[in-house]
N, C-alpha and C positions, 0 to 999 in steps of 0.2 A: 504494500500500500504506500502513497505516495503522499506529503503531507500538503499535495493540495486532491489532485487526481491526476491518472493518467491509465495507461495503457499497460497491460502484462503482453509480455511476446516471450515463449521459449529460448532460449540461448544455451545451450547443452554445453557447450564452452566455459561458459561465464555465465550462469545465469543473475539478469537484472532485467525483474520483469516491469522496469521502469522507466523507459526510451525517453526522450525529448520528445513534449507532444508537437505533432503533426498538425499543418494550417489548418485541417478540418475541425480541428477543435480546439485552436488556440482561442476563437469566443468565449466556449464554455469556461476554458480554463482560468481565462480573466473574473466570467463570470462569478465563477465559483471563490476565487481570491478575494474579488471585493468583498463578497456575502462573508468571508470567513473575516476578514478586518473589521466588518460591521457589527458580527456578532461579538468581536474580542476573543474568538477563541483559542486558546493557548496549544500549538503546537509545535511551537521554539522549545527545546531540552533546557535551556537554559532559562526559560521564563517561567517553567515549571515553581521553581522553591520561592517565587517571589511575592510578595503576596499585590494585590491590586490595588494600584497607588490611587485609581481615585476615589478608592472606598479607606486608605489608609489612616486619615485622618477622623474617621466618623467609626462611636462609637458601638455600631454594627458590625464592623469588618471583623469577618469568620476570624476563629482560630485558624492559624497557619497549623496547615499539614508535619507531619510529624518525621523527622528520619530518622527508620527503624536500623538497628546493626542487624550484621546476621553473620554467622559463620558457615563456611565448606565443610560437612562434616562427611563425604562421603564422593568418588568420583567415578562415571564406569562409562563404557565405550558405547557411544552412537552411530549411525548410520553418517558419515558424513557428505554423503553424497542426497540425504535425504533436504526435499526443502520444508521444513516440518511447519505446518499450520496450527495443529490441535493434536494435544498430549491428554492422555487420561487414563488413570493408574486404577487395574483390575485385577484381583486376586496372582497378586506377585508377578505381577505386567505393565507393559502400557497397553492403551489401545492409539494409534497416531495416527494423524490426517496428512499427506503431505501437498506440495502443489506445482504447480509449473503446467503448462498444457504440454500434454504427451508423458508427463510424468507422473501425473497427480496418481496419489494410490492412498488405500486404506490398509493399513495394517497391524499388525500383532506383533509385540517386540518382547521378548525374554528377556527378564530381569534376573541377574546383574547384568549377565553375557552381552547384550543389545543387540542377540542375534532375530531376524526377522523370520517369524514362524510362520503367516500366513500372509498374504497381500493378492488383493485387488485392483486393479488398474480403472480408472474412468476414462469413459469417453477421451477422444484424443485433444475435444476442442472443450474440455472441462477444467477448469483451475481449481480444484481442492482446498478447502479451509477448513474452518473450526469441527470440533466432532465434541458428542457429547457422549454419553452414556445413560440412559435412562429404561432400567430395571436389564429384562434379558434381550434391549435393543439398543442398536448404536446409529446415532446420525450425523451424518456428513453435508456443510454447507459448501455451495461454489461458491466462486467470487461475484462474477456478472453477471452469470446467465441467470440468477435468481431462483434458481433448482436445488431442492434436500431433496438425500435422501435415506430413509432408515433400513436398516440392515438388521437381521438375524445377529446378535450379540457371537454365539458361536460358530456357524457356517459362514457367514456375509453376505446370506444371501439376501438379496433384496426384497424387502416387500413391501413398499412405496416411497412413490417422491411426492416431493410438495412445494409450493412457492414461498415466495415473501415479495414484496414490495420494496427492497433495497438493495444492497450491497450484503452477501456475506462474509465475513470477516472471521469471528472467534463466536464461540458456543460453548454455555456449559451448562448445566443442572442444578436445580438449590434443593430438590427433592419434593418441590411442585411446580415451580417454573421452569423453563427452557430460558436464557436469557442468551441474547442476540448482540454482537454488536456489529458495525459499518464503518467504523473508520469516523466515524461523526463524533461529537458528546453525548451524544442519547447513547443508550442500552435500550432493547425493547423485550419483554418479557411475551413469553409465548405458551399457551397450554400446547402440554405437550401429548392430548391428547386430539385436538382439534388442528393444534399444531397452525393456529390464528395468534394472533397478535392480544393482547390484553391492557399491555400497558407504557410508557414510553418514561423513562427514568434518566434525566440529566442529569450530567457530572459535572459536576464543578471541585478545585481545588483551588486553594487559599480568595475565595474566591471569583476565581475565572471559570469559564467553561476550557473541558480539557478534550481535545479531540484526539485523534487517530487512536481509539481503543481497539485494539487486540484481541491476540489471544487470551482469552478467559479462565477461570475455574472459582469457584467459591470454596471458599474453603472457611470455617466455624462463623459462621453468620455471615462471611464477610465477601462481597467479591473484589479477586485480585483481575490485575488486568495487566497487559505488556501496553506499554505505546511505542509505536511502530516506530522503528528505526532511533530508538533513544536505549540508554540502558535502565529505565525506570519500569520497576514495575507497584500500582496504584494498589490503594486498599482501602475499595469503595463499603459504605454506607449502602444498603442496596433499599431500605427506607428511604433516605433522604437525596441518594446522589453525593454526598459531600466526602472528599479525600480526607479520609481520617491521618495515612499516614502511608511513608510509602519507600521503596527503596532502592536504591540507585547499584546496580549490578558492574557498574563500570573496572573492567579489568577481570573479569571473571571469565572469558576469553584469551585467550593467549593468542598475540598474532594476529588481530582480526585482516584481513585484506580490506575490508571497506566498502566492497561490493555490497551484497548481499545477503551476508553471514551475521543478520544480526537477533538478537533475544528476541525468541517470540517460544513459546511454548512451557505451563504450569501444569504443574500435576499433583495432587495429593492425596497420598495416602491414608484414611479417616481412621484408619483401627489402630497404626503405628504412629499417626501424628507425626506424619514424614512429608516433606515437602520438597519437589522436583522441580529443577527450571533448563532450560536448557533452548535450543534455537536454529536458527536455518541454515545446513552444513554446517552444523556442531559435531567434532567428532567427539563430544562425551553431555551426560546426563550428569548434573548435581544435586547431591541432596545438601540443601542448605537448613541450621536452624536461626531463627529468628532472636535476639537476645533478650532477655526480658524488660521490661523498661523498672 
């Protein structure tokens, strides 16, 4: 995802499914720039921890988000050829979304090993994202084409797709929602039996709106989110929208090249109270813990 918009195109080489856009939609792209400077909303990494200077002065301005430590307590070997969308951790596994068109696959990764057990391929002209987990079925969003779809938790096989009216991005589960996001500040929460839309939940930190939300997962009441192409990852209030507090992964890569390679994908484990992060051509999975405050 790009932090305004643009185009994904495969590049097997190099992937960066990012191009310089094209005169056909250099409009939109304007368009969409003004609309994001009108709304304020915060997609600069570095505008992040700041808080909103023209609420700073007035005695409403939010509490500022919080920066949590965390320590590496654990490291094991990834696909690094994978471009990983959506992580989520199942009876001493993951299950993982990955993307690129011609690449996109759903798969089954063994923990520690990070060997891949089982995979699926989509369609050639599908871009793979967020996946969730809900009971004994798994779902996978695209990017553009506006298409899920849910799978047999054990086989893969398919037994329907579904729309939405946006961009799919990152998916996760709170254990009655489906929550959505697009790359926007909204999250939108989805029954995940109707698999419609229910509710549209803005995010804001230190009082800004924060865009390009991610890869997803909740984890003890709380959702975490990546913002694309930054090393933060959020720790949303799923009540209110508001960045309780959040944490800056920077250097947890080793060597990044700069392309493409960067933090998108959370995972947690609820019985061991273990938490994964890891990203796109990562050759490894970390389990991090959080320090107490």
């Amino acid at each position: 995802m790009s932090n305004l918009v643009g185009t994904r195109q495969p590049n097997h080489s190099m992937p960066n499914p990012k191009p310089p856009p094209t005169a056909s939609n250099f409009i939109a792209l304007v368009s969409v720039f003004v609309a994001t400077l009108l709304l304020g909303a915060c997609s600069d990494p570095g505008q992040l921890e700041k808080p909103n200077q023209s609420n700073a002065n007035q005695s409403a301005n939010p509490a500022q988000a919080r920066k949590d430590a965390y320590d590496v307590v654990n490291i094991t070997p990834h696909d690094p050829d994978a471009f990983l969308q959506g992580l989520v951790w199942y009876n001493n596994g993951f299950y993982e979304g990955t993307g690129l068109e011609g690449r996109s696959t759903l798969r089954r990764v063994e923990y520690p090993s990070g060997k891949v057990t089982k995979s699926i391929s989509l369609s050639p002209d599908l871009f793979g994202e967020g996946v969730a987990l809900v009971g004994d079925q798994l779902l996978q969003l695209t990017w553009k084409s506006k298409r899920g779809f849910v799978y047999d938790r054990e086989s893969f096989r398919l037994l329907r797709e579904f729309t939405y009216d946006t961009e799919g991005w990152g998916l996760t589960y709170d254990g009655t929602n489906l929550i959505l996001s697009d790359g926007s500040s909204l999250l939108t929460f989805i029954d995940p039996q109707t698999l419609k839309p229910t509710r549209k939940l803005p995010v804001m930190m230190n009082g800004r709106p924060v865009d390009q939300l991610n890869e997803l997962e909740y984890i003890e009441g709380e959702i975490w989110s990546n913002v694309w192409q930054t090393n933060y990852i959020l720790r949303i209030d799923p009540a209110t929208g508001k960045v309780n507090s959040y944490l800056d992964m920077k250097g947890l890569l080793h060597n990044p090249t700069g392309n493409e390679d960067v933090l998108n994908g959370i995972a947690y484990d609820a019985q061991t109270k273990r938490i994964f992060v890891s990203g796109k051509l990562w050759p490894n999975i970390y389990e991090i813990r959080v320090r107490a405050q």
